[in-house]
VMD Tcl script that draws the C-alpha trace (Angstrom):
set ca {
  {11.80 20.45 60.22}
  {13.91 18.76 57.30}
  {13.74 15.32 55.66}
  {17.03 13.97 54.76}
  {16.77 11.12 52.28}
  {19.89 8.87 51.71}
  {20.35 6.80 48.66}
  {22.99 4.06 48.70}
  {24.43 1.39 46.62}
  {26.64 -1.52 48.06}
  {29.03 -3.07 46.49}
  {28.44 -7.13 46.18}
  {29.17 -8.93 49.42}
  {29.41 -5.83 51.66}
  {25.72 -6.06 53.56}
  {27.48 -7.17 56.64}
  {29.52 -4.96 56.76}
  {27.37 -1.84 56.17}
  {24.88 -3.02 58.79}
  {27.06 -2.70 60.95}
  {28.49 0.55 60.31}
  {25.74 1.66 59.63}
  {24.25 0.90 62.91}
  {27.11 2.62 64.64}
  {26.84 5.50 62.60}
  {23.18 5.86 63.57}
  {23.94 5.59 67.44}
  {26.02 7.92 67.28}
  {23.67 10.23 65.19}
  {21.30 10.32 68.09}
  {23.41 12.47 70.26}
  {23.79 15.16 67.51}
  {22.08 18.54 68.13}
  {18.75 18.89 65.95}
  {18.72 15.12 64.90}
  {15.12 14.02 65.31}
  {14.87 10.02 64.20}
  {16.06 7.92 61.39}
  {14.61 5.40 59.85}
  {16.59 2.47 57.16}
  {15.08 0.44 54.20}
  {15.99 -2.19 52.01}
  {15.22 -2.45 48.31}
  {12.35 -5.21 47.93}
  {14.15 -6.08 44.55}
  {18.08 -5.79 45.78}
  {19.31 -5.85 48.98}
  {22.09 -3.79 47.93}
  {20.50 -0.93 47.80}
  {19.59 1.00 50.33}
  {18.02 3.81 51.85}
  {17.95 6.08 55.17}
  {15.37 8.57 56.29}
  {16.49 10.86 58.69}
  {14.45 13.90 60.78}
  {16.32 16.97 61.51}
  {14.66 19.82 63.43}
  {16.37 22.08 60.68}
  {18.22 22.70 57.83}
  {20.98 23.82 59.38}
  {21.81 21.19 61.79}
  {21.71 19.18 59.06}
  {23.74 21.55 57.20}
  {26.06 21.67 59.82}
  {26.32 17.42 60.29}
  {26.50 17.43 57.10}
  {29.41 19.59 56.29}
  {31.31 17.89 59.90}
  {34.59 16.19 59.90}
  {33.21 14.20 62.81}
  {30.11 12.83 59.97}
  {33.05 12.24 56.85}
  {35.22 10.40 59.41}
  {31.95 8.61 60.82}
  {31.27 7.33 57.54}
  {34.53 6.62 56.10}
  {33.44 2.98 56.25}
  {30.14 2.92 54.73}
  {31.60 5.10 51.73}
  {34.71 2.84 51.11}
  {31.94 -0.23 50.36}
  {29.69 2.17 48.03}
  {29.53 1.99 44.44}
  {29.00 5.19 43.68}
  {28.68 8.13 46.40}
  {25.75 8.26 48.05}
  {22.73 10.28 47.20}
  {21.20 12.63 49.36}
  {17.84 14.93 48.77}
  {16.46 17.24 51.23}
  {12.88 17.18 51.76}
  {9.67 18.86 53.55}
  {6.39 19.16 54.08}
}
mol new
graphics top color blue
foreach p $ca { graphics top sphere $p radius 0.5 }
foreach p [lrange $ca 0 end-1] q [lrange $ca 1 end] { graphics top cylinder $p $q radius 0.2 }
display resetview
């Protein structure tokens, strides 16, 4: 089992917006093989920035969401309103 932390910074104005793609994008998460849970938080300090912490059963289902043009097209909307790309780090324990 995997630990997938995602780091992301909003552009001004765009909370609204990334809630809710980012719900859909979670929903629809839940139906992909070897996704466990996930799990979203809020900077105390900047609403803006955010995080998500997702459960895979493995490496390679993340791997292979990941790498999917079904995930890139999924998240074509959060990524437009970033201002940088996102940040991801694989962890375990």
């Amino acid at each position: 089992m995997v630990h997938i932390l995602i780091e992301r910074h909003l552009h001004e104005d765009q909370l609204a917006t990334y809630m809710e793609q980012a719900k859909i994008a979670l929903q629809r998460t839940y139906i992909v093989p070897g996704f466990i849970s996930g799990e979203a938080f809020a900077d105390i300090q900047d609403e803006n920035h955010r995080f998500l912490l997702c459960k895979w059963k493995s490496l390679e289902d993340w791997h292979r969401w990941a790498t999917s043009a079904e995930r890139k097209e999924l998240l074509s909307p959060i990524h437009s309103i970033l201002k940088q790309p996102e940040k991801v780090c694989v962890l375990e324990n």
